[in-house]
FITORDREN-185986 format. One record per residue (C-alpha): x, y, z; residue in three letters. Coordinates in pm, whole numbers, plus 32768, in hexadecimal, padded with zeros to 4 digits. Layout:
REM FITORDREN-185986
XYZALA ...
END
This chain:
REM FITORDREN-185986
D1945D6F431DUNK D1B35C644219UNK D2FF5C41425EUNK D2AB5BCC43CFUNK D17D5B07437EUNK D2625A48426CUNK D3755A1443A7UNK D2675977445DUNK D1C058634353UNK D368582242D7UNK D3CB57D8445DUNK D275570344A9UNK D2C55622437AUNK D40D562443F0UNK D39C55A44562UNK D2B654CD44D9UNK D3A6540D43D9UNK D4AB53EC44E9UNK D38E535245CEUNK D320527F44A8UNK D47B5207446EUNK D4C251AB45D5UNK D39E50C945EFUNK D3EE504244D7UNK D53F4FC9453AUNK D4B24F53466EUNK D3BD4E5645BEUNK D4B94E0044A1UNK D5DB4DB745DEUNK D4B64CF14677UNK D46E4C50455BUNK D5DC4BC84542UNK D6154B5A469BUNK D51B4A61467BUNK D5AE49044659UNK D5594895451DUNK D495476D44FBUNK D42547584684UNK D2A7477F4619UNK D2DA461C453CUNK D3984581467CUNK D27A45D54756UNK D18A452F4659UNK D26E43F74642UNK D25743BA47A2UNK D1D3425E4817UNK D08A424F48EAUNK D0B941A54A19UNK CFFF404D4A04UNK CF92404E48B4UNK CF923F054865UNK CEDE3E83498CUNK CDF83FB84978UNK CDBE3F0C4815UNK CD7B3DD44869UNK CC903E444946UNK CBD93F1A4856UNK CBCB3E024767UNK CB333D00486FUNK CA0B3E054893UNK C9F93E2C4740UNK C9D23CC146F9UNK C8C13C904823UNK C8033DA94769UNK C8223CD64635UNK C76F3BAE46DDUNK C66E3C8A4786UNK C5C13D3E46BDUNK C55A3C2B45CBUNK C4AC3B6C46EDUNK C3F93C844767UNK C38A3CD3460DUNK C2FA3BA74608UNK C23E3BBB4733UNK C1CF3CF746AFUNK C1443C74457FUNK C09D3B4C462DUNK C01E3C104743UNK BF993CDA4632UNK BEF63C004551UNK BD8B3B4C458FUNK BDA43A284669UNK BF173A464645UNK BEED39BB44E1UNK C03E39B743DFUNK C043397C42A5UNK C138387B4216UNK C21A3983417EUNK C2063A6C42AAUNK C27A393F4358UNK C39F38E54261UNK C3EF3A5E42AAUNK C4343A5443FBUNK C4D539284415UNK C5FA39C34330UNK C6123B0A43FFUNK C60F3A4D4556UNK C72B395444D3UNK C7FA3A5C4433UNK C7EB3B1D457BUNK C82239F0466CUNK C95239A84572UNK C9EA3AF145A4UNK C9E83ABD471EUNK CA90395B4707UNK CBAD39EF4639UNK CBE63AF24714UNK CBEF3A56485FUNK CD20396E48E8UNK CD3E380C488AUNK CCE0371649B5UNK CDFF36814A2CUNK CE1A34F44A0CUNK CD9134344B25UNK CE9A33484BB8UNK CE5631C14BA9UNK CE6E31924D07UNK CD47328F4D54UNK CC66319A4C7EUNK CBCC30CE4DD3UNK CB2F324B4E1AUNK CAA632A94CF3UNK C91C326C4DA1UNK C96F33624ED5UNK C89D34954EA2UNK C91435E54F4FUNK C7AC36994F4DUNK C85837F34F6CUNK C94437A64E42UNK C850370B4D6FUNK C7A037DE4C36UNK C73E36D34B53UNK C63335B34B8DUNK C737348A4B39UNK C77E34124CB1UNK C8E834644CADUNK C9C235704D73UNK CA4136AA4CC5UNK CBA136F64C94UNK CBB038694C65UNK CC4338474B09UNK CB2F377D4ACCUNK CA23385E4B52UNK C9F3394A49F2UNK C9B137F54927UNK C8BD37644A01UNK C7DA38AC4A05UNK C82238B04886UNK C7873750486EUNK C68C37A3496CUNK C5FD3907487CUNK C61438204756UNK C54236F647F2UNK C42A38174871UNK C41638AC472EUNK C3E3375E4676UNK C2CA37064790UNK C244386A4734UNK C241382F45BAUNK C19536FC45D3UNK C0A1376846B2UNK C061387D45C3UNK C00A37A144C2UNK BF1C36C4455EUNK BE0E37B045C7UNK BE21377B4734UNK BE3A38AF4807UNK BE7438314930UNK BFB7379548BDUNK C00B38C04817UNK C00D3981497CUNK C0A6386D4A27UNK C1D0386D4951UNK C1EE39FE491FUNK C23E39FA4A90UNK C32C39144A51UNK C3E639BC494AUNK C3DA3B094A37UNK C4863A304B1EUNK C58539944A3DUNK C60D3B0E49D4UNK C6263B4D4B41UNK C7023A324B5BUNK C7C33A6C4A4CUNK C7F83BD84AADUNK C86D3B6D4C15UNK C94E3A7A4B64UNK CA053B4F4AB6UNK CA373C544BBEUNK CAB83B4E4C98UNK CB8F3AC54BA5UNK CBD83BCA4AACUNK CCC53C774B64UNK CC0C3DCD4B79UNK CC303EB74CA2UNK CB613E814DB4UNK CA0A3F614DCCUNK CA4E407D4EB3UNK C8EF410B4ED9UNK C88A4136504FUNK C7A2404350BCUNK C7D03F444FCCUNK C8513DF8506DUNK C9B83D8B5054UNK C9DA3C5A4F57UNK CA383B194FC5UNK CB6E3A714F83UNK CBAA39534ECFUNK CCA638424F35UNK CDE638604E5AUNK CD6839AE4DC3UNK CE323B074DFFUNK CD413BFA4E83UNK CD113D034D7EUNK CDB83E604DB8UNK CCC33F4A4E55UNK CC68409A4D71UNK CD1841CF4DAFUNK CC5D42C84E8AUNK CBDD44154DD0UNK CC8645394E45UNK CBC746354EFDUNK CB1A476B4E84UNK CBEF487F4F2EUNK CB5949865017UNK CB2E4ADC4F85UNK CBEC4BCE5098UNK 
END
């Protein structure tokens, strides 16, 4: 009897190492036939439109930059009593607003030169062109720097309001400033070659003489239907 129960256990190990083994092989032959190295060449493969997907991350980036500083200034004024600063609350601002409003300037396109012969129409306004308050037409490469000047003059009108215990001033030019980030966020949209917003019910943007409308964003796929 313990002759056959000993035949049993020896021809189940038996089965069970040639089953062991066989998988084994499988996964090692598996193992081999993979190309070597085709994990690292996936890895290595270029993104499609990085660099303008870049640049466009770095435009936002830079608006953010400029942003924030101004509305933590209206924060703090909005805040205080009467809208009072003090003098180094002031002196702080002013160096976060210019640092931002400095990052935007670097990253945004030069303005092309203006040819002589355009000179005899420097006064013509174009009121749908415009952003700043200086009376003169907006080329779109000139659109960012005008609403950077425009947030910088707002703020300084805020500031000084802020110091000279008048409230009513203070309001006045807090609107302004809201305004002036508006335009400057517009501006670069416009003009920063980002994708155009794809959100239904938001209006189309207008287009700008001599500037390339911007690509519109890719749709989202849709969520598929269980069956």
């Amino acid at each position: 009897m313990r002759s056959h129960v000993s035949s049993r256990a020896a021809a189940a190990a038996v089965c069970a190492v040639l089953v062991l083994g066989t998988a084994g092989t499988a996964v090692a032959t598996t193992v081999h036939d993979t190309p070597a190295g085709a994990g690292a060449e996936a890895a290595r493969a270029p993104i499609a439109d990085a660099a303008a997907i870049k640049q466009q991350a770095e435009a936002l980036r830079s608006l953010s930059c400029a942003i924030q500083p101004v509305t933590d200034l209206l924060a703090d004024v909005l805040a205080a009593e009467n809208g009072q600063l003090s003098a180094a609350d002031v002196q702080k601002h002013q160096a976060a607003i210019k640092k931002g409003l400095d990052a935007v300037k670097s990253a945004a396109p030069a303005a092309p030169a203006k040819p002589a012969g355009n000179a005899g129409n420097a006064g013509q306004v174009n009121p749908v062109n415009a952003v700043g308050s200086d009376g003169e037409s907006s080329a779109p490469a000139d659109l960012t720097a005008q609403a950077v000047a425009s947030v910088q003059k707002s703020t300084d009108a805020l500031l000084k309001a802020a110091t000279a215990k008048d409230a009513t001033a203070v309001a006045t030019q807090s609107k302004a400033a809201v305004t002036s980030l508006v335009n400057l966020t517009t501006a670069l949209v416009m003009t920063g070659g980002l994708p155009a917003p794809n959100l239904p019910g938001l209006p189309e943007l207008p287009k700008l003489p001599g500037a390339e409308a911007p690509a519109p964003a890719p749709e989202l796929p849709g969520v598929p239907t269980t069956p």
